[in-house]
Structures are given as C-alpha cells and as structure tokens.
C-alpha positions as semicolon CSV with decimal commas, in nm:
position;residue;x (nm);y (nm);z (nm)
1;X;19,402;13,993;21,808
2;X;19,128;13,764;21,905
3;X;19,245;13,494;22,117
4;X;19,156;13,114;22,032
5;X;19,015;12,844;22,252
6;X;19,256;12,579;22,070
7;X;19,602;12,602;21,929
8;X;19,870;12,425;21,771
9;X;20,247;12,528;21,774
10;X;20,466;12,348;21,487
11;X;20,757;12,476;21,313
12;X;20,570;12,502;20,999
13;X;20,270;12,665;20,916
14;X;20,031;12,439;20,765
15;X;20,022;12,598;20,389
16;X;20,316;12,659;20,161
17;X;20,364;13,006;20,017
18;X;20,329;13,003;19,630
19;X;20,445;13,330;19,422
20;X;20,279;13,329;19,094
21;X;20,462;13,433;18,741
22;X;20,263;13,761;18,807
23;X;20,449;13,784;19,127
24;X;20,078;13,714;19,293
25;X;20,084;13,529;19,628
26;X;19,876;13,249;19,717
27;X;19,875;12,953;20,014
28;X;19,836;12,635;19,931
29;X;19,843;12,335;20,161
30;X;20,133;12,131;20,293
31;X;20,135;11,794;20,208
32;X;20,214;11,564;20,478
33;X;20,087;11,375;20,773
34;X;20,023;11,644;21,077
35;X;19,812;11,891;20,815
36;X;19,586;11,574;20,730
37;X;19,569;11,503;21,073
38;X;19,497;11,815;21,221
39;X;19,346;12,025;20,974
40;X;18,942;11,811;21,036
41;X;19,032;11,929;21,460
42;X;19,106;12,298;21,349
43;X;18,730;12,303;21,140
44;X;18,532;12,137;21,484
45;X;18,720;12,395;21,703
46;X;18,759;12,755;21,764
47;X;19,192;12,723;21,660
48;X;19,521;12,853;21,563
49;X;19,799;12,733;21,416
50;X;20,156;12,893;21,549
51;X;20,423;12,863;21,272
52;X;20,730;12,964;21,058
53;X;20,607;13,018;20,670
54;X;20,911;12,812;20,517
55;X;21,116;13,117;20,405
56;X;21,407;13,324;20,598
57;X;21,342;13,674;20,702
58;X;20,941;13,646;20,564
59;X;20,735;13,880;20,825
60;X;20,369;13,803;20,801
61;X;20,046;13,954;20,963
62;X;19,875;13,696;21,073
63;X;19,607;13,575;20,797
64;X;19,340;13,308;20,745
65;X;19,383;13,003;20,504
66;X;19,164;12,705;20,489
67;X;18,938;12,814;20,743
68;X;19,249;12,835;20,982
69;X;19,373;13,150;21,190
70;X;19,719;13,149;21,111
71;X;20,002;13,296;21,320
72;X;20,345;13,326;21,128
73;X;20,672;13,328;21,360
74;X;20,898;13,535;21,140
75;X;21,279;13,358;21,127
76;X;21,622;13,563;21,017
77;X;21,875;13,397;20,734
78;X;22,077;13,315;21,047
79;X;21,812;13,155;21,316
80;X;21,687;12,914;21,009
81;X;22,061;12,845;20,969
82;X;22,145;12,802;21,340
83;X;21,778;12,706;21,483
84;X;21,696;12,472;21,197
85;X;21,924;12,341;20,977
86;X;22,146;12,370;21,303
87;X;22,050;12,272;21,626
88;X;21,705;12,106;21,521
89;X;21,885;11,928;21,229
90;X;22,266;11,827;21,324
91;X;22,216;11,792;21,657
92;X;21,868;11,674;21,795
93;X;21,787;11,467;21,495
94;X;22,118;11,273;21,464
95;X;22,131;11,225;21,812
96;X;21,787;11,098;21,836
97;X;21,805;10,859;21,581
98;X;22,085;10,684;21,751
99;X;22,378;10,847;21,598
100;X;22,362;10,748;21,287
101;X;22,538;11,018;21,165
102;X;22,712;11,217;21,455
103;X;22,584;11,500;21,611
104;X;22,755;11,835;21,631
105;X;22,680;12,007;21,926
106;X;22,736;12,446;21,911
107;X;22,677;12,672;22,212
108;X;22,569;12,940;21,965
109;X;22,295;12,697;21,772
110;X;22,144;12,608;22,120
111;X;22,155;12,992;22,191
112;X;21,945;13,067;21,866
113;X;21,704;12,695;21,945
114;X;21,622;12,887;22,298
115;X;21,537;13,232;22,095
116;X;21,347;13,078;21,856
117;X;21,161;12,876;22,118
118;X;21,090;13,186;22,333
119;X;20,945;13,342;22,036
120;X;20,691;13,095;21,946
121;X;20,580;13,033;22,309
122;X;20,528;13,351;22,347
123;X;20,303;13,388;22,019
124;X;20,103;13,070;22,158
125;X;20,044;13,222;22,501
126;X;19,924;13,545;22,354
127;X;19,703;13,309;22,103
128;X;19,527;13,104;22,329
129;X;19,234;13,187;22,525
130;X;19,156;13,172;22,923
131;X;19,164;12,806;23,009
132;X;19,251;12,709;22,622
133;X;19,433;12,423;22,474
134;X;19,788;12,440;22,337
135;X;19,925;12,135;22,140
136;X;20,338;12,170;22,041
137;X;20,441;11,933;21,820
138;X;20,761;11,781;21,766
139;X;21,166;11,853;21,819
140;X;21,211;12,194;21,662
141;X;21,040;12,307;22,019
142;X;21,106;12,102;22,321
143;X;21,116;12,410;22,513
144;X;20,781;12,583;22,460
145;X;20,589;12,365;22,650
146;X;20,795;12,461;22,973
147;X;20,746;12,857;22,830
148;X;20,415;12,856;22,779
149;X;20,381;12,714;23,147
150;X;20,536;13,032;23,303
151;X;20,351;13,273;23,061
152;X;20,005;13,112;23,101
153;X;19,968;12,888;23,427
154;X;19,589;12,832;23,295
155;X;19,639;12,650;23,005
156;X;19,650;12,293;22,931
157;X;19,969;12,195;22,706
158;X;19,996;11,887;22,537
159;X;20,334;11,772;22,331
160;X;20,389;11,560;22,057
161;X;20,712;11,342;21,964
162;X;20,720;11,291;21,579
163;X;21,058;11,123;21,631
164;X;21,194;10,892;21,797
165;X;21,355;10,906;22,166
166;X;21,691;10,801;22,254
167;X;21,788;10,549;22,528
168;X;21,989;10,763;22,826
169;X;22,304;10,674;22,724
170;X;22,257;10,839;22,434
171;X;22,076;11,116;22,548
172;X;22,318;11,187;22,822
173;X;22,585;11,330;22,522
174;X;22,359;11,639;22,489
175;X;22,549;11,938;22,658
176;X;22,166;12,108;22,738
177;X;21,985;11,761;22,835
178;X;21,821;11,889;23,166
179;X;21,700;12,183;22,991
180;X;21,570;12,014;22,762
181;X;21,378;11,758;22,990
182;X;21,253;12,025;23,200
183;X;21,123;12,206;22,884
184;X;20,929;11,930;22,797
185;X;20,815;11,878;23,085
186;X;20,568;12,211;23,077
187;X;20,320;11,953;22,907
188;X;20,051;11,779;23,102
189;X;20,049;11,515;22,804
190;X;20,369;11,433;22,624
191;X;20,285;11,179;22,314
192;X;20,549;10,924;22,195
193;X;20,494;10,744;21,882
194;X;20,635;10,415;22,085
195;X;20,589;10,317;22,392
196;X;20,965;10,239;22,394
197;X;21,005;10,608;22,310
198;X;20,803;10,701;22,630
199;X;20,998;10,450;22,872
200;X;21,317;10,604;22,709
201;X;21,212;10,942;22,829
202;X;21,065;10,880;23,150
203;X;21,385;10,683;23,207
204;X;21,603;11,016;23,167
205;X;21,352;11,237;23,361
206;X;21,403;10,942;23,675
207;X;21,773;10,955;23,626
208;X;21,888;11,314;23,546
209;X;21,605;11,539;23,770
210;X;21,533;11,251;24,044
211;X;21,147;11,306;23,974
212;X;20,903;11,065;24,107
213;X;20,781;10,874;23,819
214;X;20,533;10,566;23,811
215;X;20,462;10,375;23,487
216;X;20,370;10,643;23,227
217;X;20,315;10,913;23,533
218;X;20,563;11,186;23,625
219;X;20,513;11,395;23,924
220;X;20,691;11,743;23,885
221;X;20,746;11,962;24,165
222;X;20,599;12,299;24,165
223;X;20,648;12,492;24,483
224;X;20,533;12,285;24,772
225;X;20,322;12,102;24,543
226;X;20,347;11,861;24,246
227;X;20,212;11,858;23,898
228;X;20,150;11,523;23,726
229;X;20,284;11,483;23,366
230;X;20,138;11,177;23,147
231;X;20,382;11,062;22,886
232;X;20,285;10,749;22,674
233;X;20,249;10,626;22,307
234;X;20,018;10,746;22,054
235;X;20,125;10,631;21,777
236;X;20,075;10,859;21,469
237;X;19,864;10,704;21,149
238;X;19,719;10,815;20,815
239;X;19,421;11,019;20,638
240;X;19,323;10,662;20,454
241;X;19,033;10,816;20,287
242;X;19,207;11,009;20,001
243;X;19,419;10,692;19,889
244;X;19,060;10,515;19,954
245;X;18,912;10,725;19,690
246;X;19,229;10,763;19,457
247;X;19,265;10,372;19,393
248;X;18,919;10,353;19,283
249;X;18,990;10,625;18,969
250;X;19,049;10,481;18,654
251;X;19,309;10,746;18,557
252;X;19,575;10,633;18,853
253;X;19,463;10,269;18,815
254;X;19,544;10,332;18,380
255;X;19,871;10,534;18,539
256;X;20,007;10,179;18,735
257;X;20,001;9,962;18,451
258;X;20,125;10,267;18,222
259;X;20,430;10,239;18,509
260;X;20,469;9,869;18,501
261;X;20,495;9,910;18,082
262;X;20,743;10,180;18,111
263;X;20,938;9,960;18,311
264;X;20,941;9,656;18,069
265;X;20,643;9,470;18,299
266;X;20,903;9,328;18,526
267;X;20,794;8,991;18,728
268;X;20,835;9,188;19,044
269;X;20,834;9,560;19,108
270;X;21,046;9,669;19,439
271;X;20,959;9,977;19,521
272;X;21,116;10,241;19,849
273;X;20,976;10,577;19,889
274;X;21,165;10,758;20,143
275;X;21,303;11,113;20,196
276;X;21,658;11,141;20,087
277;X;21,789;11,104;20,491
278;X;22,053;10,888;20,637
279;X;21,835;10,764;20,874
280;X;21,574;10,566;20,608
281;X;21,872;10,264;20,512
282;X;21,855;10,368;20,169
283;X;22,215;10,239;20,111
284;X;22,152;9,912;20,314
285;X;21,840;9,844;20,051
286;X;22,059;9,929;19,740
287;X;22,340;9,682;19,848
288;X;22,130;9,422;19,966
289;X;21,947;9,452;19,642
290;X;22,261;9,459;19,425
291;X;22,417;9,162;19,577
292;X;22,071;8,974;19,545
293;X;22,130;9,036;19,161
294;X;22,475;8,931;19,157
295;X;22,420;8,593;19,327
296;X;22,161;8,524;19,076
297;X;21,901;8,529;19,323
298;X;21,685;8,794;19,145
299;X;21,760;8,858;18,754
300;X;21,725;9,228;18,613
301;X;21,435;9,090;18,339
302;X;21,260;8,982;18,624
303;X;21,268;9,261;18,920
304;X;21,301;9,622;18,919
305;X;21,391;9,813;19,216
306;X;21,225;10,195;19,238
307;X;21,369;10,440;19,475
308;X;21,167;10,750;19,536
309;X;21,410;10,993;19,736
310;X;21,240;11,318;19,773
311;X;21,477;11,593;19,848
312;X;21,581;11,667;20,197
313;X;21,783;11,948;20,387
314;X;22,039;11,996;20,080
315;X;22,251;12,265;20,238
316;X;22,305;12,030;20,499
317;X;22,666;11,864;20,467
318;X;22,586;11,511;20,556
319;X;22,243;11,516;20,334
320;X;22,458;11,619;20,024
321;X;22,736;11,325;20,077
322;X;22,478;11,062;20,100
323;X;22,263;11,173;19,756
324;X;22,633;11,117;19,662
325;X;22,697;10,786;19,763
326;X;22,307;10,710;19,679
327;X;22,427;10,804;19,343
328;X;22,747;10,617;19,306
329;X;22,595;10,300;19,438
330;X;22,268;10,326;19,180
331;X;22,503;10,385;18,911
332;X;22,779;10,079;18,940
333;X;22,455;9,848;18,990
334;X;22,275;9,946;18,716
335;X;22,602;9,932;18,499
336;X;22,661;9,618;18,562
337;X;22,336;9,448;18,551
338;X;22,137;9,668;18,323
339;X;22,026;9,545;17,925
340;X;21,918;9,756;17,665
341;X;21,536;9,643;17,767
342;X;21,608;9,664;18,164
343;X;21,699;9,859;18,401
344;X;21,784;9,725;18,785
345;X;21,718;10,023;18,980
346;X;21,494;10,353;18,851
347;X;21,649;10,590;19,078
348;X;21,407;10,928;19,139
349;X;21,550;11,193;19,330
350;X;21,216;11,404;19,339
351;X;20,920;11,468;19,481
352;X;20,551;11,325;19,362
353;X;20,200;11,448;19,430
354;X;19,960;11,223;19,580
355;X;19,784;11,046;19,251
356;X;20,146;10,961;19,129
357;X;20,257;10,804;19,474
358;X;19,914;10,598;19,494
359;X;19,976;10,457;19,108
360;X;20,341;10,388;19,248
361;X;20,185;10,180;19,525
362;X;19,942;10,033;19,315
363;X;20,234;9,908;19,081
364;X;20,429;9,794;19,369
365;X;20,466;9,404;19,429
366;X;20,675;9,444;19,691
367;X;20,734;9,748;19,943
368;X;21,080;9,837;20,124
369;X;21,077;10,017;20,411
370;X;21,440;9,942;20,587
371;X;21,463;10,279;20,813
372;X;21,796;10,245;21,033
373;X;21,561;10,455;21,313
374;X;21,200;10,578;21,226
375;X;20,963;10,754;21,481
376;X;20,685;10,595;21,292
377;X;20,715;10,575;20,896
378;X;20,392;10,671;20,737
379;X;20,461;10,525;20,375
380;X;20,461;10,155;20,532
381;X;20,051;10,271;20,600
382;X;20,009;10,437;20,266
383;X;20,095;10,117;20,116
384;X;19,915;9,884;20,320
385;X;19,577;10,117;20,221
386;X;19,636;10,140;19,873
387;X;19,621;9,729;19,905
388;X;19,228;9,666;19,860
389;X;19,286;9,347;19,616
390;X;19,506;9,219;19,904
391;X;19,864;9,186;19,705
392;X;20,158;9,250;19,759
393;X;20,386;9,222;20,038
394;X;20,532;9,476;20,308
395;X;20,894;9,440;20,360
396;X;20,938;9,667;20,728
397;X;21,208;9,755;20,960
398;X;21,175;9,600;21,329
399;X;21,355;10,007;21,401
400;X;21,015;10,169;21,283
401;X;20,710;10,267;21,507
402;X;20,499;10,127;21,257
403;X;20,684;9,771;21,310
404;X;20,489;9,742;21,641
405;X;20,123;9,785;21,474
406;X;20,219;9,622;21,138
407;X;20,285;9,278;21,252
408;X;20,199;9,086;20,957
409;X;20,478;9,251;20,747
410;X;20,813;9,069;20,664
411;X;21,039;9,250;20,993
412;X;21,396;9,270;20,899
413;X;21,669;9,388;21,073
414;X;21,831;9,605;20,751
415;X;22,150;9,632;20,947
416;X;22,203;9,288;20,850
417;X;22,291;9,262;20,509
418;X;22,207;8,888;20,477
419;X;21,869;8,905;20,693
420;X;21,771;9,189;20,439
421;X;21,852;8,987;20,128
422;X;21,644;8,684;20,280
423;X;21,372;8,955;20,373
424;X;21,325;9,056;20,043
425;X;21,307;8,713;19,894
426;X;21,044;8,637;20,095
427;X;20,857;8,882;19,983
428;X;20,925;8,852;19,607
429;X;20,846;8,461;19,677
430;X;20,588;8,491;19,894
431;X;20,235;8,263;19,806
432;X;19,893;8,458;19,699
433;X;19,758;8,317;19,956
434;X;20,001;8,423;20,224
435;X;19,995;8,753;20,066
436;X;19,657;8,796;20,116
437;X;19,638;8,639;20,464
438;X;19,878;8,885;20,599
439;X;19,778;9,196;20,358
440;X;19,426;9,187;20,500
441;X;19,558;9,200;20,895
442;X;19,750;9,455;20,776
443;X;19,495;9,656;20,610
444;X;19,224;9,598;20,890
445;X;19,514;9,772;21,192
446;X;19,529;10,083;20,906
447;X;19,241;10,147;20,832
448;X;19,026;10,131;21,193
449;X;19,322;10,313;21,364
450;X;19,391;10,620;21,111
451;X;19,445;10,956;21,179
452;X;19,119;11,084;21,314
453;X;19,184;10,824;21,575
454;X;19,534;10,885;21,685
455;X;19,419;11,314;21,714
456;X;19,119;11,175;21,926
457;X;19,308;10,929;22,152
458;X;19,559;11,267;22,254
459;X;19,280;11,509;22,281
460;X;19,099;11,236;22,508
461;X;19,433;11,265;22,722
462;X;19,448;11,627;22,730
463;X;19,050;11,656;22,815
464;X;19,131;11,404;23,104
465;X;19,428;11,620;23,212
466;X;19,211;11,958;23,182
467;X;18,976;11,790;23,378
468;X;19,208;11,684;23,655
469;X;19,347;12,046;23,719
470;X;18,974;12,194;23,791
C-alpha cells in the first residue's frame, strides 16, 4: 500500500455506507463538523483518513471516496459494544463532562479501548510516510498518539480534544488515568477546544507523572533526554459557506415562513437543536420553559418552543431513560397549555439534512443552547451565520466552548432554573436594536474565525513542532 505524507486517525471514517434496494453499495459523506473541516486539507495534501466504517464486524479493503485514501479499521459486535458504546461512551464521556451521569468503569471495556487503540495506531504508522504527519482526533483514541510514537519515532503527531477536559479531581476517579495521560502524551501538539480544557490537562500531567510543565509547554522525558509537548486551545468552528449560500435560496427562505405558518405564526419561535444526550440540558430548557408558561410570563398563542433531538447512542441505558423523561416532560406541558390552534412545545426526535436545519434557523427568533458541559457546541455558530438580517437572539450556556468566543450572546447558567427563565425572557424581549448590535459581533467572531481557520491555526502548530525536531 502506498504510504501517505498526511493522515488523520478518527473513529469514523469520513463517508457513511449506503446499501441500495438493489443491495448496491455506495459512500456518501458524513455530515458533521470534522468532515467539513478536514475534507478542503485532505484535497491540498497527499492524505489518509484511518477509520471504523460505522458497522460491527464490516472488513473493508481500503478504497478511495471523495478524492480521499481511505483506511477502514474493521470492529467485532463485541469491541463496538465494549470499545464504543463501552469504554468511549459510559466511561470517558460521562466522566469528562463532569459526571453528569456517572461513569461505569469495566476492566474488560478498558481491555477492548487498548485493542482497539493498538489496532488503529498501527494502521496509521503503516499509512504514513517517512517524516509524515499524523493527526488523531478525539476520545475514542487517547492512546494512539503514545503508539504511534513507539512504532514510528519519525513522525510528527498532533491530537485533537473534541470534548471537554475534566478538572483533576475528577479525572483522578479513572482506574487507567496515567495511561491515559501518557498516551496522549505521544503528541507533539495536543488541541483543546478551551483553554480551560488545556490548563485542566496540563494540571493532571504536573500532578500525576511529576513532568516539568511551563504555561502550555510539557517537557516529557525520553531516555536521557526530553521531548516538548505543546497543549493549548484551538477552538473548533464551522464551514460558514454552505449556510452562506443556503439562506440566500428562495426555496429554504419559502420553507421558514412555510414553518412559522405550520406553527400558527407564533410571536416568538424558541427553537434547541441538540443531540438527544444528557449532557445538552435538554430537561433544564423544557422546565424552565414550562414554568415560564405557567407563571404567565410567556402565553402558548404567543411562543412556541422547537426541540430538535436527533437520535443518539439508543442501546445505551442512560440515552434511552432520558428520551423517556424528554418525553414525559414534553407531554404534561403541552397537555396542559396546548389549544386546538397551539401547541407549546413541537417535540422532533429526528434527524434533518442541512436545508431543513438552515430554514429552522431562519425561523428561529430565539436560539437555546443550555449544554450542562459542551466541548464547543457548533449549532450556537450555525445560528449565528444563518443571521445575515441581524435578528434574533442567542440564548448560550457559560459551560460551552463557544461561550468564550460568543460573547455577545445572553450567558446563562441553565443549572439555575430561575437564571434560565430570566435568560430566555431576555431574549424573547430583547430590542431590534440590541438584537442587531449584539447579532452583528456575533456574526463578525463566526464568520472570520471558521473552520479553515481553526485546521490552519493546528497545522501551523504541528509545522512549528516538525520544524523544531530537525
């Protein structure tokens, strides 16, 4: 196999597997943030992508989609189970979004997350040319960094954090916490999307391995020798030029007000757009919302509250109680406030393409994002770009990456019921004018610090890094 002077390692492949009614197979691809981000990087360079294809015991040869070199990491029924929806999924994740829900911690699942991570490192390292580039991203494989290290001392590794990073005292629960650490630690450039994030993790590296560190510098020993590690903030951003382009077609611009109709043109549309996840306060928004409705504060002719959750890890036990209690609470508010020509809440639990999401936004007087813990939270940026007549108002969680860059939204802190309900009235009551002072900072930090930026600013970092080994 030829090798490639550039390549990325993610859990996913970067195209979805489609079987046909005539059983034909085709790849189409993913939706989501780190395709749009890196796919314009894998065109400019000679690359690879490393990555499961989405189903259990599916061995590929590796194949070319897009313009891509793919590299599928095959997975069994049981490493997806223990791996994924396991260790990735009820432990890491919980425990990195500040035990929200609690983490369960299994010998046998971290067994399976070291197998797994073996596996892809050692696809990278056979991927990657003399002196290449190989960029891991995210929690599913904190330990290929370290891996790739020991199989190919020439390369330069960089790491991305999609999620956040837990303060020590948190951290410190995790049975394998060194490990990991020291895994991560293979990269010459970890990303964070906070700096918080970064200060968290340098933090445990000081405390639990005693390394040298120095601001956003952590020396490693290697030998008699040490290796310096950068680990800092990048924070993650947007493609803005497809939601550019889709607001300006009079088909999704026709499809908004055919939404606002449908909903009985409501003074105020609410609107959340979240994956179906404990971690995005969907519950917090639903009561605040409900009590705002039974203090008379909003009336159900006048505001509408629409909930996108998208479907999320189902055969995971805590993901299937909360669509349940999602459920419960949608259904007592809307029977006690709803008329025959108004609903309260329009509760979705599905997925949208692109054009319905951007007529969603355009619809939208006022958007909700209350996350609990978010590493970044892309939608509050979808929203803010689909915002070119300056309306509307951002409602955004101080727990969110994007709260740091976003700082003309209304911050909340949605673990306070009260400060929520005030939040959202501010919004729903906020001036044209203020709307449109605030919407156009908000736009202005999207749009000149999108995607193509954030991939730039970390391959700047890893250039710098290549260029201090030589």
């Amino acid at each position: 196999m030829a090798t490639a002077d550039f390549v990325v390692v993610a859990n996913r492949l970067p195209v979805d597997r489609v079987v046909g009614p005539d059983g034909a197979e085709t790849w189409r691809t993913s939706p989501g943030g780190l395709v749009a981000a890196l796919e314009p990087v894998m065109h400019q360079v000679d690359g690879a992508w490393v990555g499961w294809g989405g189903q259990a015991d599916l061995a590929l040869e590796p194949f070319e989609a897009n313009g891509i070199r793919l590299i599928p990491i095959r997975l069994s029924a049981r490493e997806v189970a223990e791996y994924y929806e396991g260790f990735a999924n009820d432990t890491i994740w919980p425990l990195y979004h500040d035990v929200i829900a609690p983490p369960q911690y299994h010998r046998e699942w971290w067994d399976s997350y070291v197998t797994v991570n073996r596996r892809f490192a050692e696809a990278a390292a056979e991927a990657v040319a003399q002196n290449g580039t190989v960029w891991v991203h995210d929690y599913q494989l904190q330990l290929v960094p370290q891996m790739v290290r020991a199989l190919r001392p020439d390369v330069t590794i960089g790491y991305f954090h999609h999620i956040p990073f837990p303060m020590h005292g948190l951290y410190a629960q995790l049975p394998w916490r060194d490990q990991v650490l020291r895994g991560l630690l293979g990269a010459d450039v970890i990303g964070f999307q906070r700096a918080q994030d970064a200060s968290y993790f340098v933090a445990a590296v000081r405390r639990r391995l005693k390394y040298d560190t120095k601001a956003t510098t952590i020396s490693v020993p290697v030998d008699e020798q040490t290796r310096t590690v950068i680990a800092k903030a990048f924070p993650i951003s947007i493609d803005t030029a497809p939601y550019l382009e889709l607001i300006e077609k009079p088909e999704v611009q026709a499809r908004a007000a055919e939404i606002r109709e449908s909903l009985g043109n409501p003074k105020t549309i609410l609107l959340g757009v979240d994956r179906l996840d404990y971690t995005k306060g969907i519950l917090h928004r639903i009561k605040a919302y409900g009590e705002l409705l039974d203090a008379g504060r909003l009336k159900v002719e006048d505001a509408t509250l629409v909930q996108v959750a998208s479907p999320s890890r189902e055969r995971v036990d805590a993901y299937v109680q909360l669509r349940d209690e999602i459920e419960l609470a949608v259904g007592r508010i809307n029977g006690d406030t709803d008329t025959m020509d108004h609903s309260a809440i329009r509760y979705l639990h599905q997925a949208f393409p692109r054009e319905e999401m951007v007529a969603l936004y355009l619809a939208a007087d006022v958007m909700l994002v209350t996350a609990l813990r978010d590493g970044m939270n892309l939608v509050a940026k979808e929203y803010v770009a689909t915002r070119a007549d300056n309306r509307g108002a951002l409602v955004l969680s101080e727990f969110t990456g994007a709260a740091d860059e976003l700082r003309q939204a209304v911050r909340v802190n949605p673990h306070d019921i009260e400060d929520l309900k005030d939040a959202i009235m501010t919004a729903v009551e906020m001036p044209r004018a203020e709307q449109s002072k605030r919407m156009r900072s908000l736009r202005r930090r999207v749009l000149e610090h999108d995607v193509n930026a954030w991939s730039s600013s970390f391959l700047e970092a890893l250039a710098t890094a290549r260029a201090a080994r030589t």
